[in-house]
C-alpha positions in Angstrom: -4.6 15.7 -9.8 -1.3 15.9 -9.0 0.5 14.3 -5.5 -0.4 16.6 -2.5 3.0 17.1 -0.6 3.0 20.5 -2.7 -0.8 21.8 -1.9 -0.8 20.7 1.7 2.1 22.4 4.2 5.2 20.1 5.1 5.0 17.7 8.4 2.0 20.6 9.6 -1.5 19.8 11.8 -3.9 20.7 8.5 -1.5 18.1 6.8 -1.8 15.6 8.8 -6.2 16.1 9.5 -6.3 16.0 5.5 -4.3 12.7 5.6 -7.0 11.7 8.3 -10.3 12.6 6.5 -9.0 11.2 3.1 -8.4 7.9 5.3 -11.4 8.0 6.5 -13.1 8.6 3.5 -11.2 5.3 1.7 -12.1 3.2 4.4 -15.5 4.0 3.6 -15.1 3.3 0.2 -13.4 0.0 0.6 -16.5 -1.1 2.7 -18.9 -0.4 0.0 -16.7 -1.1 -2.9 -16.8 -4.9 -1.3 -20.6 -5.2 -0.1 -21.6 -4.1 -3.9 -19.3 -7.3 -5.3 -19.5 -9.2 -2.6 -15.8 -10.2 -2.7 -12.9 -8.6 -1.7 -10.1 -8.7 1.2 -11.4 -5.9 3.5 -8.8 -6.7 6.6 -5.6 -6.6 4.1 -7.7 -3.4 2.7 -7.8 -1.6 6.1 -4.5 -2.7 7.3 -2.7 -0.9 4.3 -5.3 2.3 3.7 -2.7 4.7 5.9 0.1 3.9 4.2 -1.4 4.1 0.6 -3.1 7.3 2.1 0.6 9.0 3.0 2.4 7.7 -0.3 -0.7 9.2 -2.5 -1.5 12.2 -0.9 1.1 13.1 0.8 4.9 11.7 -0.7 5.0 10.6 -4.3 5.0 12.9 -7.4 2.6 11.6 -10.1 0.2 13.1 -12.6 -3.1 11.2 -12.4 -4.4 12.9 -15.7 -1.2 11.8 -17.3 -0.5 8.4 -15.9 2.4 7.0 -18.3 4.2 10.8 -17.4 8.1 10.0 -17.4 9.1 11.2 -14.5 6.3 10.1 -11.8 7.5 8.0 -8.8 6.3 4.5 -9.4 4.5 2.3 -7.1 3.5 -1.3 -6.7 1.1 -2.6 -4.6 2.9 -6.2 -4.0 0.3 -8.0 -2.1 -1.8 -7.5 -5.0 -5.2 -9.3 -3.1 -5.8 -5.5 -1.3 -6.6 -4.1 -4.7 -9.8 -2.8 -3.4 -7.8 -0.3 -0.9 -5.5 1.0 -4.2 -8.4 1.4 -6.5 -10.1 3.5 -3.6 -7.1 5.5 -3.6 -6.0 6.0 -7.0 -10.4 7.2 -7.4 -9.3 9.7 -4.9 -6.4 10.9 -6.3 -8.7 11.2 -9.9 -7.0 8.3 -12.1 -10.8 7.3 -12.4 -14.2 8.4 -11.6 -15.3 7.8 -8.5 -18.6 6.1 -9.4 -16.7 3.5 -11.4 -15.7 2.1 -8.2 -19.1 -0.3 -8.3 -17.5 -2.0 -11.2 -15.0 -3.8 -8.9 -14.8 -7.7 -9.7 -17.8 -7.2 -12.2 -16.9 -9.5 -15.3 -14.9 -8.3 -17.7 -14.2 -4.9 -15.6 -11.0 -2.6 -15.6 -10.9 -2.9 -11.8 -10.3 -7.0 -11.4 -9.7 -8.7 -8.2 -5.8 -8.2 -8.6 -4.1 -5.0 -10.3 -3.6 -5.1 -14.2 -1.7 -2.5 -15.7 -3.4 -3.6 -18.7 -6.9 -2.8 -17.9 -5.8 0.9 -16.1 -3.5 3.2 -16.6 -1.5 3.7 -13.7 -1.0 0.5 -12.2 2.4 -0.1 -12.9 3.0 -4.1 -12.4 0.6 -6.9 -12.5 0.6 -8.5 -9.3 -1.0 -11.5 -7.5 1.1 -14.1 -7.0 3.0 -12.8 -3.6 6.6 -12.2 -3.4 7.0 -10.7 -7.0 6.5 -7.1 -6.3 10.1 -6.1 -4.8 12.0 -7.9 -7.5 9.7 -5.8 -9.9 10.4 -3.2 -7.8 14.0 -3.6 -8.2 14.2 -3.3 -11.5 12.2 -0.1 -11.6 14.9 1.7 -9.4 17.9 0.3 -11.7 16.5 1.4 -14.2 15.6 5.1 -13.5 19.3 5.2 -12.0 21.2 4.0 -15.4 18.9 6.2 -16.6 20.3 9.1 -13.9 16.5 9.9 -13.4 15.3 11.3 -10.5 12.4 9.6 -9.7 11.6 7.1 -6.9 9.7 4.0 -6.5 7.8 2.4 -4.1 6.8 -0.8 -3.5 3.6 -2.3 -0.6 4.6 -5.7 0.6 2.3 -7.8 3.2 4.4 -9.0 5.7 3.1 -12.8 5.2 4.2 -12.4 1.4 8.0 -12.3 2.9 7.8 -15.9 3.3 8.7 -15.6 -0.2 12.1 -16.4 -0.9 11.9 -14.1 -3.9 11.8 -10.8 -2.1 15.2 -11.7 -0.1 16.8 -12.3 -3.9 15.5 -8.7 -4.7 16.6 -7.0 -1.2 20.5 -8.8 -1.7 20.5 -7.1 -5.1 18.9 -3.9 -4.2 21.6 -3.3 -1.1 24.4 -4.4 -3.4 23.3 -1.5 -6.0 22.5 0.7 -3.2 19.4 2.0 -4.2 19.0 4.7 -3.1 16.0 5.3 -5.0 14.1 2.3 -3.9 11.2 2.6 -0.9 9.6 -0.7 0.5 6.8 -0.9 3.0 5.5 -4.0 5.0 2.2 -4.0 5.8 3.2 -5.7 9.2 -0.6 -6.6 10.2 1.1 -10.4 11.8 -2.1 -11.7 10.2 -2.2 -14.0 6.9 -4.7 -16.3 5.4 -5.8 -18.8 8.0 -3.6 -18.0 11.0 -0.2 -15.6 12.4 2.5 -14.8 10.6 4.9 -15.7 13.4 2.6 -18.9 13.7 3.2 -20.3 10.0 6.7 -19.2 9.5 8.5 -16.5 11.9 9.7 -13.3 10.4 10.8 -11.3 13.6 13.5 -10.1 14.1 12.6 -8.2 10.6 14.5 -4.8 10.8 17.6 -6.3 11.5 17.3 -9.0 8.6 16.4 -5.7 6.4 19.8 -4.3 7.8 21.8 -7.3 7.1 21.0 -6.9 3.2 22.2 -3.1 3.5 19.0 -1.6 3.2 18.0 1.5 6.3 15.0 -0.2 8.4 12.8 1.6 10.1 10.0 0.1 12.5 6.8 2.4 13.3 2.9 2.7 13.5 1.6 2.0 10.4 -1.5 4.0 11.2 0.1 7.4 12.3 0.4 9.6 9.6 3.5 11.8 11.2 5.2 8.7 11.8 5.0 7.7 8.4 5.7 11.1 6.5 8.8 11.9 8.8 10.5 8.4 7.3 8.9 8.5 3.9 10.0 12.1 3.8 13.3 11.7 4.5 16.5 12.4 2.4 17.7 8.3 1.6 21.3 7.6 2.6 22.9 6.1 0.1 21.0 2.8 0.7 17.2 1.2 -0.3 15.0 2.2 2.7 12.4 -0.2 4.6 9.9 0.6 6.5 8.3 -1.5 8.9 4.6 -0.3 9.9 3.1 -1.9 12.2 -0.6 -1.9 11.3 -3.9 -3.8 12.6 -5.7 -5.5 10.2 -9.4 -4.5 10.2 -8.6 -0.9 11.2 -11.4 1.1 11.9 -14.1 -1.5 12.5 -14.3 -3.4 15.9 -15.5 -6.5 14.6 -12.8 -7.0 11.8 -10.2 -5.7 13.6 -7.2 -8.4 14.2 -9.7 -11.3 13.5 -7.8 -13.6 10.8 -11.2 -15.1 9.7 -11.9 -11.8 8.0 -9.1 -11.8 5.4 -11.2 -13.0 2.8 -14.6 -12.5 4.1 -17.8 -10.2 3.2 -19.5 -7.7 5.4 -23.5 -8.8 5.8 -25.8 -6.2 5.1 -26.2 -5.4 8.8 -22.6 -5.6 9.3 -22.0 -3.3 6.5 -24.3 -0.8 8.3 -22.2 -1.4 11.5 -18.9 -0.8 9.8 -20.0 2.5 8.0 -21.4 3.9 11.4 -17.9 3.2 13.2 -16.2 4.8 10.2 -17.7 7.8 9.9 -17.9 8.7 13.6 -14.2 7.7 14.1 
């Protein structure tokens, strides 16, 4: 499989209703991907399925059946934790079989608790330790424009992972350079491990501290798919673009949503049941 932007018609209703079932569809995924280990990060995972779903099947050019093609975009999935969300994805988009999804966090399996581009073609970065996927990133986009290539890349950053001094390092340098081939988008959830975001260590105002490193910001719902597409879709300006989406973690299943006690928790079997039911009749 190839990205979709070319099947499906530009910025149209039957786009955008694709977008929606394929969502749906992950989210689903994610849930059982997590019962069967019995590990996983399944409010990150919701929190970031939209965006994953717009940049895979609907913005970036890639070649699933020929991962290490030259000219694909790139992406990075920075907060590395929500690997169950990518590797539900990248299933989808036919990088993998979809029944090898029950392999997730099994010993010795392809699909680990963090990305290894190692163990599966595809993933472009190891990631894990927060704050190293923009600088990663960054060096991706230099690269392809020494190079005078015309791909792009992307990188997924959680919005607690820009406590990080690391990524502000990467955003000076990118807006210097004026990457103009360089995407990022923070999974803006306000929720990390154990408590708020603006709680631990405030990030607001974050569009203007984008803009002050010469980077475009853009601040939007991180779960509407027009929303998304009209930014991701747009020409760049001469400058790295950011987007800001503002997302709920736990999307899609009441009793996850925007409760920080289920970034690292497990569905019961009865709550697994509840979650499916919401899903599919959402």
């Amino acid at each position: 499989m190839t990205g979709m932007q070319g099947v499906l018609g530009k910025n149209d209703k039957d786009r955008l209703l694709k977008l929606s079932q394929i969502a749906a569809e992950i989210r689903i995924d994610i849930v059982n991907t997590i019962a069967a280990a019995k590990m996983g990060h399944i409010g990150g995972d919701f929190s970031v399925t939209d965006i994953l779903v717009s940049l895979f099947f609907g913005v970036m050019n890639y070649k699933s059946q020929e991962p290490h093609w030259a000219d694909r975009d790139r992406f990075i999935l920075s907060k590395g934790h929500c690997s169950a969300a990518l590797y539900s994805v990248m299933a989808k988009a036919g990088y993998f079989k979809h029944e090898q999804l029950g392999e997730f966090m099994q010993p010795l399996s392809f699909l680990g608790g963090h990305p290894n581009r190692r163990k599966l073609a595809g993933i472009e970065a190891n990631t894990g330790p927060l704050g190293h996927g923009l600088p990663i990133g960054v060096g991706c986009a230099t690269g392809a424009k020494l190079a005078k290539k015309t791909c792009r890349t992307f990188v997924v950053l959680g919005d607690g992972e820009l406590q990080e001094g690391s990524n502000w390092e990467a955003a000076m340098y990118a807006g210097h350079r004026k990457l103009e081939n360089l995407m990022a988008i923070v999974d803006r959830n306000r929720l990390q491990q154990g408590a708020g975001t603006e709680d631990t260590n405030a990030l607001d105002p974050l569009p203007d501290k984008w803009r002050s490193f010469g980077w475009d910001a853009y601040e939007l719902d991180g779960h509407n798919f027009q929303e998304l597409l009209e930014v991701m879709d747009a020409p760049f300006t001469g400058k790295p673009k950011v987007i800001i989406a503002n997302t709920i973690k736990g999307k899609g299943v009441s009793f996850i949503e925007n409760r920080v006690e289920w970034h690292h928790k497990v569905p019961s079997a009865e709550q697994n049941v509840q979650a499916i039911k919401e899903l599919t009749h959402s």
